[in-house]
The first five atom37 places (N, CA, C, CB, O) and aatype in JSON, in Angstrom:
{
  "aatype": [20, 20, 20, 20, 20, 20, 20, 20, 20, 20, 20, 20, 20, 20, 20, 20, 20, 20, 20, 20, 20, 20, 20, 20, 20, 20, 20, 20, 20, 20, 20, 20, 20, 20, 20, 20, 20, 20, 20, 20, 20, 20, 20, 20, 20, 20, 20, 20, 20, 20, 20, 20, 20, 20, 20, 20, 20, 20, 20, 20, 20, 20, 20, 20, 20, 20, 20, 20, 20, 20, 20, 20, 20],
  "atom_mask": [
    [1, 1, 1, 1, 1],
    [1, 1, 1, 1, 1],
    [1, 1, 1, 1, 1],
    [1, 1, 1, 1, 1],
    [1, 1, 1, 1, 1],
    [1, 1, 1, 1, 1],
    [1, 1, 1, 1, 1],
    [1, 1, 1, 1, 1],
    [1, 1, 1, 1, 1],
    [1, 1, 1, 1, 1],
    [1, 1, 1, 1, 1],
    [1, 1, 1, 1, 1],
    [1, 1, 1, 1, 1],
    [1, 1, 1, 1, 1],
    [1, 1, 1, 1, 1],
    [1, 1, 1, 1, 1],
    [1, 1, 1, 1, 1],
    [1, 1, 1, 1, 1],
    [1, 1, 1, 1, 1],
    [1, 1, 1, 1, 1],
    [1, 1, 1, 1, 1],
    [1, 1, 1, 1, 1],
    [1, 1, 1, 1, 1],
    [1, 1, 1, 1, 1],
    [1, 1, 1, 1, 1],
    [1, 1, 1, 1, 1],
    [1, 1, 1, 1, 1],
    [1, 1, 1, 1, 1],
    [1, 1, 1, 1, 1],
    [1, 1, 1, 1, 1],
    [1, 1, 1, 1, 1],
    [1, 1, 1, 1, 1],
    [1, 1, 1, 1, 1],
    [1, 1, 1, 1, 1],
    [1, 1, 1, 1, 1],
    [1, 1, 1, 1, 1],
    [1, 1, 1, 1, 1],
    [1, 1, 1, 1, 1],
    [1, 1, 1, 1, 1],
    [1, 1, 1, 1, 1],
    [1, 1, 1, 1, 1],
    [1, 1, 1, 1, 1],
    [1, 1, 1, 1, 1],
    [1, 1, 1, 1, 1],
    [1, 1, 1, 1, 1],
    [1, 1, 1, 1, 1],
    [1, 1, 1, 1, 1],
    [1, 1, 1, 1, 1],
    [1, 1, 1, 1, 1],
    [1, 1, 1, 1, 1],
    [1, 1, 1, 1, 1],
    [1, 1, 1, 1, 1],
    [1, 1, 1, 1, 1],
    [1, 1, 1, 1, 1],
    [1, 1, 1, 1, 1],
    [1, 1, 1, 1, 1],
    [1, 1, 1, 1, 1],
    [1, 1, 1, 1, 1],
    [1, 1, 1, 1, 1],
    [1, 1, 1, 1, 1],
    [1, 1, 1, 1, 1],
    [1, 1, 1, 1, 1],
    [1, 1, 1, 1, 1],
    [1, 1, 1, 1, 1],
    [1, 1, 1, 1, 1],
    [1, 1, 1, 1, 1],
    [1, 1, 1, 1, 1],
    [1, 1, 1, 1, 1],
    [1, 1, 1, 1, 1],
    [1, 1, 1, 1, 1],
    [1, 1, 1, 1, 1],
    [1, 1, 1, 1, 1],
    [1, 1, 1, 1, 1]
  ],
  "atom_positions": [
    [[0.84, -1.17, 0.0], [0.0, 0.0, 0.0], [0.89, 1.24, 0.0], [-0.96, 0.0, 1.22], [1.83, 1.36, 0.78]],
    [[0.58, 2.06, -0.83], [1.59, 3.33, -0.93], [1.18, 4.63, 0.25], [1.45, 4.02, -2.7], [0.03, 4.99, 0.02]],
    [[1.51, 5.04, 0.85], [1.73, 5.83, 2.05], [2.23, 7.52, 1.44], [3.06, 4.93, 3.08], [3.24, 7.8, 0.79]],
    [[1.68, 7.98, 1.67], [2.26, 9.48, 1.61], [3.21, 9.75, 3.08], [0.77, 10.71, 1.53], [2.69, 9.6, 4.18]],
    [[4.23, 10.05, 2.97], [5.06, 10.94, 3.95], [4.67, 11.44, 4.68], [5.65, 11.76, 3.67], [4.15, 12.53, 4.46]],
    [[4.74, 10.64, 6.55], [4.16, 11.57, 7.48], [2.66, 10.41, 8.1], [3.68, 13.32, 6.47], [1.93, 10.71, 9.04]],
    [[2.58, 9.37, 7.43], [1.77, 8.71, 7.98], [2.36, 7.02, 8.34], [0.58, 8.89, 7.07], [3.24, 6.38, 7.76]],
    [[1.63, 6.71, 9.33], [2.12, 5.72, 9.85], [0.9, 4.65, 9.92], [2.78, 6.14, 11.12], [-0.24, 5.1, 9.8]],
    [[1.15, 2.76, 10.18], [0.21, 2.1, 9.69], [0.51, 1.07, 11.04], [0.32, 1.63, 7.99], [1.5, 0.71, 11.67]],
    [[-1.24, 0.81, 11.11], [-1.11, -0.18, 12.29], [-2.09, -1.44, 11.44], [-1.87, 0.55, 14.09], [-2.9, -1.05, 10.59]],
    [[-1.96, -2.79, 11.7], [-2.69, -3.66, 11.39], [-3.39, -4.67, 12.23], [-2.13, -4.09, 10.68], [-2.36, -5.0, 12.82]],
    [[-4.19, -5.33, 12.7], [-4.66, -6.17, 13.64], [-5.73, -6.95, 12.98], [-5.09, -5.46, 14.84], [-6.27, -6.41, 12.01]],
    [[-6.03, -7.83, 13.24], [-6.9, -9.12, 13.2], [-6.33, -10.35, 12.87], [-7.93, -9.01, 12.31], [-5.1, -10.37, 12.8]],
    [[-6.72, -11.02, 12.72], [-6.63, -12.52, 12.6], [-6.78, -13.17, 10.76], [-8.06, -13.13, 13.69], [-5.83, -13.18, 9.98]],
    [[-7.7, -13.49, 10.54], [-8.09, -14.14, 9.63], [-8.4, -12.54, 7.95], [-9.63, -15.15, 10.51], [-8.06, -12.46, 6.76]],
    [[-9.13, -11.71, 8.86], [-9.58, -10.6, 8.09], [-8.54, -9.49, 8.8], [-11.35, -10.3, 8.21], [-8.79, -9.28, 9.99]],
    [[-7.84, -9.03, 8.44], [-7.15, -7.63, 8.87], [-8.2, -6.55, 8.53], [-5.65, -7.3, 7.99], [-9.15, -6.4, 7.77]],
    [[-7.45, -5.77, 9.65], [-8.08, -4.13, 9.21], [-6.91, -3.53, 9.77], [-9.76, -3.43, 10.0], [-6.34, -3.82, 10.82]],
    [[-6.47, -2.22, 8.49], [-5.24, -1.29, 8.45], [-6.26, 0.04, 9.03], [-4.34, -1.09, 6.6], [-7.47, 0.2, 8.86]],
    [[-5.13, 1.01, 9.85], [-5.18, 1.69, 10.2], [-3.99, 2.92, 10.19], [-5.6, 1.17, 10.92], [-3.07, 3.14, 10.98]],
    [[-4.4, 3.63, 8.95], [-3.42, 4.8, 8.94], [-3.94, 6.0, 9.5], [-2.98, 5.14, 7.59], [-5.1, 6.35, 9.7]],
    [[-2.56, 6.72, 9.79], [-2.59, 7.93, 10.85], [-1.58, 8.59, 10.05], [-2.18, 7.66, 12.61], [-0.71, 8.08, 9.34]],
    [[-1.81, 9.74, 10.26], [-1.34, 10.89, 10.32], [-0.95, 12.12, 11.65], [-2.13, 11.24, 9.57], [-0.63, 13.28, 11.38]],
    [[-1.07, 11.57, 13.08], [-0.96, 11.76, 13.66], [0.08, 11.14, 14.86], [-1.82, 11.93, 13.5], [0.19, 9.91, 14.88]],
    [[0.61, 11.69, 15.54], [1.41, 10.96, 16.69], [0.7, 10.03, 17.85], [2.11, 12.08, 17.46], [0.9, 8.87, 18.22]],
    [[-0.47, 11.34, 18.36], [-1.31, 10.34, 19.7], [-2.09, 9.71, 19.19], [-2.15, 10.98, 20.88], [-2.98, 10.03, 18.4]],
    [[-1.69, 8.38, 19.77], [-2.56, 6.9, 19.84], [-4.06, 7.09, 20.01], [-2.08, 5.94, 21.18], [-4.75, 6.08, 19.87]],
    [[-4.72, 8.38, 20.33], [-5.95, 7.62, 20.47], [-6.76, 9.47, 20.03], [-6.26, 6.56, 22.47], [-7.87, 9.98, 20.18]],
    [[-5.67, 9.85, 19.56], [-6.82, 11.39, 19.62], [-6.47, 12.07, 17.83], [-6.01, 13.09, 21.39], [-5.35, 12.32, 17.38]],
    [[-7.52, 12.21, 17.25], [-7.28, 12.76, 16.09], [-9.23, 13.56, 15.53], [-6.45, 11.26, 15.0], [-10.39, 13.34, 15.86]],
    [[-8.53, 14.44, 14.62], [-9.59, 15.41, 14.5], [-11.17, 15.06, 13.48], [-8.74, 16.66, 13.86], [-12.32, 15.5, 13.55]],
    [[-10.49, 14.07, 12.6], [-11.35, 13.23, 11.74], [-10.92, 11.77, 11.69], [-11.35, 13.77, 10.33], [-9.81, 11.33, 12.01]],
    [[-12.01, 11.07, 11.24], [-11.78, 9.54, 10.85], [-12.26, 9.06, 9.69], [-12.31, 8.67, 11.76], [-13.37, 9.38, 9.27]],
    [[-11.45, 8.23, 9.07], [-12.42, 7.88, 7.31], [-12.47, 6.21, 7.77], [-11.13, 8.27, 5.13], [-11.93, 5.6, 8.7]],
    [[-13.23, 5.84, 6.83], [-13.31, 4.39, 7.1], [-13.71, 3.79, 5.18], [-14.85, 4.04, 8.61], [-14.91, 3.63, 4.95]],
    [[-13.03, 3.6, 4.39], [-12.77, 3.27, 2.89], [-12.55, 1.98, 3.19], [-11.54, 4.03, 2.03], [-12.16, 1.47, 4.24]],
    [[-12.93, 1.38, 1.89], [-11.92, 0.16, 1.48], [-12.17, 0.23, -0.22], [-12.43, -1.63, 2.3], [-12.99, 0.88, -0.87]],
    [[-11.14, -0.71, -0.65], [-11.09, -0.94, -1.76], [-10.31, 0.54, -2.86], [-12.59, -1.39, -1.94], [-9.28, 1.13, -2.54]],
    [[-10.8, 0.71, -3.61], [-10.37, 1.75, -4.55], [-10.42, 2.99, -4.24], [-10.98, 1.72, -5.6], [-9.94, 3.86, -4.98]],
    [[-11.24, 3.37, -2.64], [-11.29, 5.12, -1.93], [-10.3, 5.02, -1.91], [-11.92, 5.75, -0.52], [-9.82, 5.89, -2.63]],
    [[-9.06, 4.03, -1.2], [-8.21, 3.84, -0.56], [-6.99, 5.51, -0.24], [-7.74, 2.53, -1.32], [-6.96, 6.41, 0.6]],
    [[-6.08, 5.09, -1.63], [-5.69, 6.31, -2.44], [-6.15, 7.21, -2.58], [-5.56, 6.27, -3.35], [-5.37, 8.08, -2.99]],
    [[-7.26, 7.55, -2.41], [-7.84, 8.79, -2.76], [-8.1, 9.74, -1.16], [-9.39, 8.38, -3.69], [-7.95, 10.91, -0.82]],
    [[-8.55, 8.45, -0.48], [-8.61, 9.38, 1.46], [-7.0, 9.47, 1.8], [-9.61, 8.03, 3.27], [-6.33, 10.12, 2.6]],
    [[-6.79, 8.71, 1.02], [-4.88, 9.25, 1.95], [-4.48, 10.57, 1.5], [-3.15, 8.13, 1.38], [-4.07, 11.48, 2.23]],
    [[-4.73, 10.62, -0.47], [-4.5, 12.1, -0.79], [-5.29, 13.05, 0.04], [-4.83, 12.39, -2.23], [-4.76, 13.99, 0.64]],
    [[-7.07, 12.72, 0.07], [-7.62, 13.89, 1.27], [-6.92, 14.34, 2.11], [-8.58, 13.55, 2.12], [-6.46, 15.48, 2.15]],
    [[-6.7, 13.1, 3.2], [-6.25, 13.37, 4.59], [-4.77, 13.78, 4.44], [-6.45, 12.07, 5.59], [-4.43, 14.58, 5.31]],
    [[-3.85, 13.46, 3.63], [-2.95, 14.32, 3.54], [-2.99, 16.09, 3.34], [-2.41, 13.74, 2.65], [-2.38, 17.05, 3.82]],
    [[-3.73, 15.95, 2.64], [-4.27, 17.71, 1.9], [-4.79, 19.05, 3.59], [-6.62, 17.23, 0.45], [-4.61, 20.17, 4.05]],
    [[-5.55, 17.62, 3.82], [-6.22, 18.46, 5.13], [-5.25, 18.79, 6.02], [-7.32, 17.68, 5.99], [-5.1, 19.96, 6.38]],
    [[-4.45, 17.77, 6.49], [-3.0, 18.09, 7.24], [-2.04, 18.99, 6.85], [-2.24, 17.05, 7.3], [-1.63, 19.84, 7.65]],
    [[-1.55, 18.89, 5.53], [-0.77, 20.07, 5.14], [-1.87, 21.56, 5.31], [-0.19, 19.77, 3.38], [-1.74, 22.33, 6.27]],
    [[-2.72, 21.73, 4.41], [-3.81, 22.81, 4.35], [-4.2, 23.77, 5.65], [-5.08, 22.07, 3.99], [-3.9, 24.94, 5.88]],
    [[-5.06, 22.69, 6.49], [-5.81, 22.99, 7.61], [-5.12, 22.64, 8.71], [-7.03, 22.43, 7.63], [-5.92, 22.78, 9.64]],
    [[-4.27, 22.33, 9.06], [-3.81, 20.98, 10.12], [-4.71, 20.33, 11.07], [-2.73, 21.37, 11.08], [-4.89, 20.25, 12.28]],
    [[-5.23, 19.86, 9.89], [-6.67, 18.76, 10.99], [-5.52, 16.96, 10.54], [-9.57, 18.75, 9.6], [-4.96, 16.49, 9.55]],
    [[-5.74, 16.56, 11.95], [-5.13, 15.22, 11.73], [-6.37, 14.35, 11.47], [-4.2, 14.67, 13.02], [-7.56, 14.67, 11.56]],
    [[-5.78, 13.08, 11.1], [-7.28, 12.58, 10.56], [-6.53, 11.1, 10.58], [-8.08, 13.32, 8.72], [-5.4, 11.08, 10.07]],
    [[-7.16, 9.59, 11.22], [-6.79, 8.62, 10.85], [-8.06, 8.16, 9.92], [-6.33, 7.84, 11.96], [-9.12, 8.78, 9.89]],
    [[-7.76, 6.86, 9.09], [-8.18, 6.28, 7.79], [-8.18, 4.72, 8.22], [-7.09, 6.69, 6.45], [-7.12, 4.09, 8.29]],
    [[-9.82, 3.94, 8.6], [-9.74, 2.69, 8.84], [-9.75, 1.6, 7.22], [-11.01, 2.5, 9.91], [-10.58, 1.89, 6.37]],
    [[-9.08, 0.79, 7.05], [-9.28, 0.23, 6.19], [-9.4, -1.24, 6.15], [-8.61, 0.65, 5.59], [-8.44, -1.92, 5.76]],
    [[-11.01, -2.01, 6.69], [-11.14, -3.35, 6.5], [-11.28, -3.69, 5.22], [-12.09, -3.84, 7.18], [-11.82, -3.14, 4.26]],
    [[-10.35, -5.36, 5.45], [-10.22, -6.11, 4.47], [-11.74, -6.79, 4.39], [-8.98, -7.04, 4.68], [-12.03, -7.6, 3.51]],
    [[-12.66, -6.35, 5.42], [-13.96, -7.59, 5.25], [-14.65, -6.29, 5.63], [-14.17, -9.36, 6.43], [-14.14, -5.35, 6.24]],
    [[-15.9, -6.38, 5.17], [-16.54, -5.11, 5.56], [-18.51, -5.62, 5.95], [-16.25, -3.83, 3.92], [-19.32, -4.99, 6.63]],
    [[-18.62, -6.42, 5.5], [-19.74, -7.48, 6.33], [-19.54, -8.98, 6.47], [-21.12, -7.46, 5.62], [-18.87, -9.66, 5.69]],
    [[-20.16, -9.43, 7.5], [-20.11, -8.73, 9.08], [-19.71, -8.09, 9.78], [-20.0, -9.01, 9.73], [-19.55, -8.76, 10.81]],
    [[-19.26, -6.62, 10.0], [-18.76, -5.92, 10.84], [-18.91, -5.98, 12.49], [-19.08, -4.93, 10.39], [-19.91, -5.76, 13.18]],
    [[-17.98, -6.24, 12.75], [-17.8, -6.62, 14.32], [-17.09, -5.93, 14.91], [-17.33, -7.81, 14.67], [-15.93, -5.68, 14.58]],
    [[-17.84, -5.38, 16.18], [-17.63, -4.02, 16.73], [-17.2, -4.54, 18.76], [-19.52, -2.85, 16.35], [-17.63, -4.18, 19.86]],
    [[-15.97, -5.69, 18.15], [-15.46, -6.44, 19.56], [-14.65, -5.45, 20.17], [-14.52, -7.89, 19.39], [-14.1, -5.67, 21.25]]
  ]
}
């Protein structure tokens, strides 16, 4: 997955992953959230990059590999 400069990627699950890019340092506090999959992908990273340089709103970007059943463990 191609990454713009300045963001960082966390992954977790088991069987189905879900990626989680940031643009931010703190673990748990940011100003927006996207949640894409598939072909947005690229396109919310250019957003959320834009908004950070632009506005400096930080913004993380969830990206499941499975998107029903969504399970909210």
């Amino acid at each position: 997955m191609f990454l713009q400069k300045g963001f960082s990627s966390y992954c977790f699950g088991d069987q189905f992953k879900t990626v989680i890019l940031s643009n931010t340092d703190e673990e748990n506090m940011c100003d927006v959230m996207f949640m894409c999959y598939g072909g947005m992908v690229p396109m919310i990273i250019q957003a959320s990059y834009e908004l950070l340089i632009e506005q400096e709103i930080t913004s993380k970007i969830i990206v499941p590999s499975q998107i029903f059943p969504f399970y909210l463990d």
